[in-house]
N, C-alpha and C positions, 0 to 999 in steps of 0.2 A: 606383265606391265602393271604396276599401281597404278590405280585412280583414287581421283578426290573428286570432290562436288560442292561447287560455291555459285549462287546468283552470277557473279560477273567474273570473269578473267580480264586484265587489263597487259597489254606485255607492252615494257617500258617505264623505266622509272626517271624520265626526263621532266620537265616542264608538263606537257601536254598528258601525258600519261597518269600522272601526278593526280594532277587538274580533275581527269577522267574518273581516277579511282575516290578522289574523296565526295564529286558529285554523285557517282554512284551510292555511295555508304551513306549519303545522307538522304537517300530517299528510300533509305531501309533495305537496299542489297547485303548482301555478305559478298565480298570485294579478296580478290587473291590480284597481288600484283606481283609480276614475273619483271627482274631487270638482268641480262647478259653480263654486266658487268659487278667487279664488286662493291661498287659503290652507283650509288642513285646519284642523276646531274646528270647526264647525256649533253646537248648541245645548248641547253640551258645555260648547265651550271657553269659552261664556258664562256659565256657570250657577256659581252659589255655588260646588258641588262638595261636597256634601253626599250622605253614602251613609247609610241608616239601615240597623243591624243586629243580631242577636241571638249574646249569647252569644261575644264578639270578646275579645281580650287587652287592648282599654282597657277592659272595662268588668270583665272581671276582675281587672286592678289596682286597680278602684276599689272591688273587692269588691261587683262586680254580681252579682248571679246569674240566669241570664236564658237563654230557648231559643227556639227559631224557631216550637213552638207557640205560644208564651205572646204573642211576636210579632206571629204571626195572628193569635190574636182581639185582639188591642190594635188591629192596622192595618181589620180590619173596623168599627170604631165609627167610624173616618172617612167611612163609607157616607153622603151628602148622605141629607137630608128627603126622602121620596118614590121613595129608592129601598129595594130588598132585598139579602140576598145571594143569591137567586134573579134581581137584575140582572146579576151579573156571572158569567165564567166563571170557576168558584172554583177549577178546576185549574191555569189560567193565574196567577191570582192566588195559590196556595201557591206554585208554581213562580217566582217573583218573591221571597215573603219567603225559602224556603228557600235559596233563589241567593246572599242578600245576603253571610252571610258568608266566603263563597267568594268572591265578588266581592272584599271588603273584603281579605283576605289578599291574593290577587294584586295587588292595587296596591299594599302596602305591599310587596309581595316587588319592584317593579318601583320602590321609593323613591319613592312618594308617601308623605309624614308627614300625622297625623292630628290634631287635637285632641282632648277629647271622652273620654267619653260626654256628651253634652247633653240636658238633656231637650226633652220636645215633647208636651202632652196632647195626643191623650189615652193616650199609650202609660204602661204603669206603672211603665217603669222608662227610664233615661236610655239613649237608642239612638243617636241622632245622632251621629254622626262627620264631622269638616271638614276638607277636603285644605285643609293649611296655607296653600300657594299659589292655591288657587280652582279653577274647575273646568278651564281652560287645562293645567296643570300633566299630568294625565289624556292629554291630546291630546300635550304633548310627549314622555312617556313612552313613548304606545302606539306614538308616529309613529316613533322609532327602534327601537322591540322590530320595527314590519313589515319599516322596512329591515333591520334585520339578520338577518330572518327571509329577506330577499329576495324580498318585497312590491313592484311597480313601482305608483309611486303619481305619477296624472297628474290635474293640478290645469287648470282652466278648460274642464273637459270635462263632460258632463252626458248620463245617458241620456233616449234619445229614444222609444222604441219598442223592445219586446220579438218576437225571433223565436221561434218555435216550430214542432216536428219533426213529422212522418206520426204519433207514436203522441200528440200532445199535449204532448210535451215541451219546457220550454225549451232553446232550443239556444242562446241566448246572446242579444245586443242589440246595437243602435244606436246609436254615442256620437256628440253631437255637439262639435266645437268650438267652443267661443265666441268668440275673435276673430274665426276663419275661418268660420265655419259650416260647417265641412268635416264632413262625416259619415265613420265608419268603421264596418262590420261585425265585432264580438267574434263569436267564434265560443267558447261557454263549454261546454267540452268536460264539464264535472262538474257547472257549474250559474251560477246568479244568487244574489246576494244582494242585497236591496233596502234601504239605509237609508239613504235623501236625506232623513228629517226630516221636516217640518210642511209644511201647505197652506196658511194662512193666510195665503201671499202669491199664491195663485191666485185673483184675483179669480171667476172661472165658477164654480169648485169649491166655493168659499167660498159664493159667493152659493145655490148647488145646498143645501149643508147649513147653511143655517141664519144665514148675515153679515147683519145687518141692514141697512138705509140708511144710518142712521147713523152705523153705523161703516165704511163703504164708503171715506170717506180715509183711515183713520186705515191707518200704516202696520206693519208684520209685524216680529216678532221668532221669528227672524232676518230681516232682510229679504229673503234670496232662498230664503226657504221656499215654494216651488213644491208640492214635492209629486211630482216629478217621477216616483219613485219607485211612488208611489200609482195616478197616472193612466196610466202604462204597464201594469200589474198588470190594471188596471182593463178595459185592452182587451183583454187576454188570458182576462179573464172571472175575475176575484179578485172574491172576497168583501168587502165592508168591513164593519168592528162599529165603532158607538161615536161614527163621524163627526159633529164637531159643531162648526161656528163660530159660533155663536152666544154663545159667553163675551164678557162685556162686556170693555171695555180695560181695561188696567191704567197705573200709574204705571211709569217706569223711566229709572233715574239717565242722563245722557245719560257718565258720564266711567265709566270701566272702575274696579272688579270692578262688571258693571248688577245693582245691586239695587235693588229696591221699598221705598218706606219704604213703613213700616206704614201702614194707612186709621186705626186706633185714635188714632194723631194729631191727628184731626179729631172726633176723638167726647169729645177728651181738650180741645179747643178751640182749635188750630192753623186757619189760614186759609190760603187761595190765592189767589195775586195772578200778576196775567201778568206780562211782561217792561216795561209801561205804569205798573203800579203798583198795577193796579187788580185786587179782588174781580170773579169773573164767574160763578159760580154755586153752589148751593147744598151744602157740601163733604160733606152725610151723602144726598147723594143724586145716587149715581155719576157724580160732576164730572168724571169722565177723557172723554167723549164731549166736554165744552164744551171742556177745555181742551184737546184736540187741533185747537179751532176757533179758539184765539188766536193772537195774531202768534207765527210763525215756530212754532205748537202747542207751545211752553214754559211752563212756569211754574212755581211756587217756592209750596215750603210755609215760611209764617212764622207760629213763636214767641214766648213770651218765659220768661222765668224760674218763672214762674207752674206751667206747663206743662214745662220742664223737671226742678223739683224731686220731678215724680212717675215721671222717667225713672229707672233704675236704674243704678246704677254700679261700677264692678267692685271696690267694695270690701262690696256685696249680696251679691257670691258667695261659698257657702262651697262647689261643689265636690258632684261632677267636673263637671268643665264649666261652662259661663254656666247658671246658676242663680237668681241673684239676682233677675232680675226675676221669677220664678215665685214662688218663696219669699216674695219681698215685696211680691206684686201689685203688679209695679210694670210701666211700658212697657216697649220699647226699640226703636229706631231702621227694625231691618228686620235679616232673616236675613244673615250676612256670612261671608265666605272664612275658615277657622278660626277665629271665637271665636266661629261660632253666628249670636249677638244682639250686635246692636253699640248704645251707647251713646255719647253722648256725647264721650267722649273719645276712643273708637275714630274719631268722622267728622270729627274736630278735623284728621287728616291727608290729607281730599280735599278735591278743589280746588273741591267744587260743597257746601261746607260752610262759612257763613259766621255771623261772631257780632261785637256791636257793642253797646256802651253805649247806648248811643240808637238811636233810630229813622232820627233823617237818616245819621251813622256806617255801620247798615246795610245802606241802600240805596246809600248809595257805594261799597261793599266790593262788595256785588253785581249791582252794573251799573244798580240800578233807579233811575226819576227821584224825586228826592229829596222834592220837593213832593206831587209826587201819592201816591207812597207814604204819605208823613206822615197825607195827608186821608183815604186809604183808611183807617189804621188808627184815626183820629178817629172815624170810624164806624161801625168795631168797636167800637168801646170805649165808644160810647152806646147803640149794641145791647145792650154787655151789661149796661149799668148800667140795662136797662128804659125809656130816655129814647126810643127811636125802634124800629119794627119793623124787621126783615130783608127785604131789598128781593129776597130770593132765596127767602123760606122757610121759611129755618133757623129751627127750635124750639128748639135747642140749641144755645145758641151758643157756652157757656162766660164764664171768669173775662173775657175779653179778652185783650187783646193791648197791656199797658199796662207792663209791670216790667219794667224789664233787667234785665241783658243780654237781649237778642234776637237768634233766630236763623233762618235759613235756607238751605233747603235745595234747592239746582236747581241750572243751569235743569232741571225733568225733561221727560223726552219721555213720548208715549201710544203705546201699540203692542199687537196684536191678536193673537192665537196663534187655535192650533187644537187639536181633539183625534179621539182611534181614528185608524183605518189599517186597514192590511189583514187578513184573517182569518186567525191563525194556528194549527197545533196546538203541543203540545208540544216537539216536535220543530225548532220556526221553519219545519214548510213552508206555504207560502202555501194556502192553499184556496179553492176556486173557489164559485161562487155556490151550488153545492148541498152543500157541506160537503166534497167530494174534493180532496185534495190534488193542486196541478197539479206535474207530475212537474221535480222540477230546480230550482223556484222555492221562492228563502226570503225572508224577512224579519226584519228587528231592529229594536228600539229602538222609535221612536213609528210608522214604517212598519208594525211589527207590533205594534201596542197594541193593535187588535181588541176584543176585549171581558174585557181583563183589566181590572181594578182597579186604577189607578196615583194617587194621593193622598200629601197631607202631602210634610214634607221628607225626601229622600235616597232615595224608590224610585222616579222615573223615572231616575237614573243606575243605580240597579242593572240595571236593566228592558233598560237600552241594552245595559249591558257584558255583561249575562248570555245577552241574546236572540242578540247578537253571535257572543260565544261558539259558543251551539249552532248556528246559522244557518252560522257560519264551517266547523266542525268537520265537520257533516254534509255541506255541501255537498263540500269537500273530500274527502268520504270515497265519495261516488257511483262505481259501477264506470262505468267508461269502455267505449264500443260496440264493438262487435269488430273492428271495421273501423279503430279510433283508438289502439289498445293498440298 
């Protein structure tokens, strides 16, 4: 087996990873960063790119006033039914809101632009900020700050297994290659940093905390969310807080920037039809498991005007930021790459965004067969006029699906995440099963989500870039053994 020998190993070339490797290099480590895939951007480069935060220069232009307490208790009422703030560990989770606007400066010092402030209940005042370009944009920036930090960043590699020293110390890892399968020995003179990201494409691990049966096809976002990161940790005898796969699936656009349209949609009385034409389960009662089970697991939410006219539009807004559908109880579309909330007019420009005078019109525009389409919506639309029951259900079915224009939206795909990781302190070092820190080992981002409190839009990228940060910085700053000086 080949070995190399660098200050720090980072494995992960997402957001948090990123983050990690150029704090490191600027406190004078020599930095090797390992990413699985062949491209850098993990769950970053996916994501809206949304940072929520307190007390920033957009919101004091917009004459916000606003602080990183006021913050906190706003991002604590996000706490789900059933739990306390005695569930979570609330120093991790200050350490998270107080990050944010520090966070938020650094990227715009690094020319990421922003839109925004947006609001988002239940916070009280407008916190949301949206990288104009989306969460990608984040990945481009940080990937030349490492190189020109002098960052070596080597792509289609993946760690395998964690070594460790006579006193318990990480002494560095296992990288494999993925063409080759060729293994090499890092020898990580200062430390590890661990952020490979989600498990929720570890089928074992998945199924260990909590993947149901049937969601066992349905496939991962990201797709090569292993976990890699997690279950080397794991042998080493790390801590996990929080692990859970058990979140049902979600919707997700299959054409780039992937967002979610809203579920409200369907309460609002939108329908789903597969790629066939046809209705296949009951849309207020988590349709994502059925239609991951249709052809090709596609399919399309369809409107009509009816349902439109209670979407909002951007002449709803009066400011700072997408407003309008708050202010006028109104929908919109699903969270989107700076303007927040998108409408209408905003989906007018993707290519999995179709609208048509009629019904056969449509289904031509969007690949679906004409006929059968047609019959499906016949039978919505005497569902709703009370003439026949719902063969799936639904109590609610809405106005129908009867006025043009109509529209729809797909094909979308179904895809499964995960959540927690490793246990972390304050500090990003990893901790071992009975709370000690294991000497050398860090973590960031959702590797080290542990038992913070991560909710709502824009504080898991803070959570990455922040955890990164400290993960990166300390590690790099470990004294080196005396034998290696």
């Amino acid at each position: 087996m080949n070995s190399e020998t660098w200050d720090v190993l980072v494995a992960g070339g997402g957001g948090a990873g990123l983050s990690a490797a150029v704090s490191a290099a600027r406190v004078g480590a020599s930095v090797l960063l390992v990413e699985k895939t062949a491209e850098l951007g993990g769950a970053t480069g996916m994501s809206v790119g949304t940072i929520s935060a307190a007390g920033t220069a957009l919101q004091q232009a917009a004459g916000i006033v606003d602080d990183v307490d006021a913050h906190f208790e706003d991002y604590l009422e996000l706490i789900p039914a059933g739990r306390t703030r005695g569930s979570y560990d609330l120093e991790l989770t200050r350490l998270l809101i107080d990050s944010a606007p520090g966070v938020l400066r650094r990227m715009a010092t690094l020319g990421v632009r922003f839109s925004g402030p947006h609001p988002e209940p239940p916070h009280s005042v407008p916190r949301m900020h949206n990288a104009v370009l989306g969460g990608s944009v984040y990945i481009r920036k940080l990937a030349r700050e490492a190189r020109d930090a002098g960052v070596a960043i080597r792509t289609l590699a993946s760690i395998a297994a964690l070594d460790r020293g006579g006193q318990g110390e990480v002494t560095g890892a296992v990288v494999r290659a993925a063409a080759s399968g060729e293994r090499t020995r890092i020898h990580a003179r200062r430390g590890v940093a661990l952020a490979t990201g989600y498990f929720g494409a570890n089928a074992s691990l998945a199924r260990r905390y909590g993947r149901s049966p049937e969601t066992e096809g349905i496939g991962s976002l990201p797709e090569d969310a292993t976990g890699d990161g997690i279950s080397a940790a794991m042998e080493v005898g790390a801590g996990v807080g929080e692990m859970d796969a058990s979140s049902p699936p979600i919707f997700r656009t299959r054409e780039q920037p992937y967002v979610r349209p809203e579920p409200h949609l369907f309460e609002a009385g939108a329908i789903l039809v597969n790629v066939q034409g046809r209705r296949f389960a009951n849309e207020l009662d988590g349709p994502e498991s059925a239609a991951a089970r249709q052809p090709g697991g596609e399919s399309f939410i369809v409107f009509d005007s009816q349902l439109a006219a209670r979407i909002a539009s951007a002449e709803d807004d009066s400011g700072p930021g997408r407003n309008g559908w708050l202010s006028h109880r109104k929908l919109f579309l699903s969270t989107y790459p700076a303007i927040a909330y998108a409408y209408i007019a905003d989906y007018r420009a993707r290519a999995d965004f179709f609208e048509a005078g009629s019904a056969a019109a449509l289904a031509r525009v969007s690949g679906l067969p004409v006929g059968r389409f047609e019959e499906t919506l016949c039978k919505v639309n005497r569902i709703a006029r009370g003439e026949s029951l719902d063969p799936f259900g639904r109590r609610r079915v809405g106005p129908g699906v009867s006025k043009p224009p109509f529209y729809a939206i797909g094909p979308l795909g179904v895809s499964v995440s995960s959540s927690g990781g490793l246990k972390i302190d304050a500090n990003a070092r990893v901790l071992d099963t009975s709370g000690i820190p294991i000497p050398r080992l860090y973590a960031a981002g959702i590797n080290g989500s542990s038992n913070a409190f991560i909710a709502g839009h824009g504080h898991a990228l803070v959570w990455a870039f922040a955890t990164g940060q400290i993960a990166g910085r300390n590690a790099g700053s470990e004294r080196l053994d005396r034998g290696e000086r």
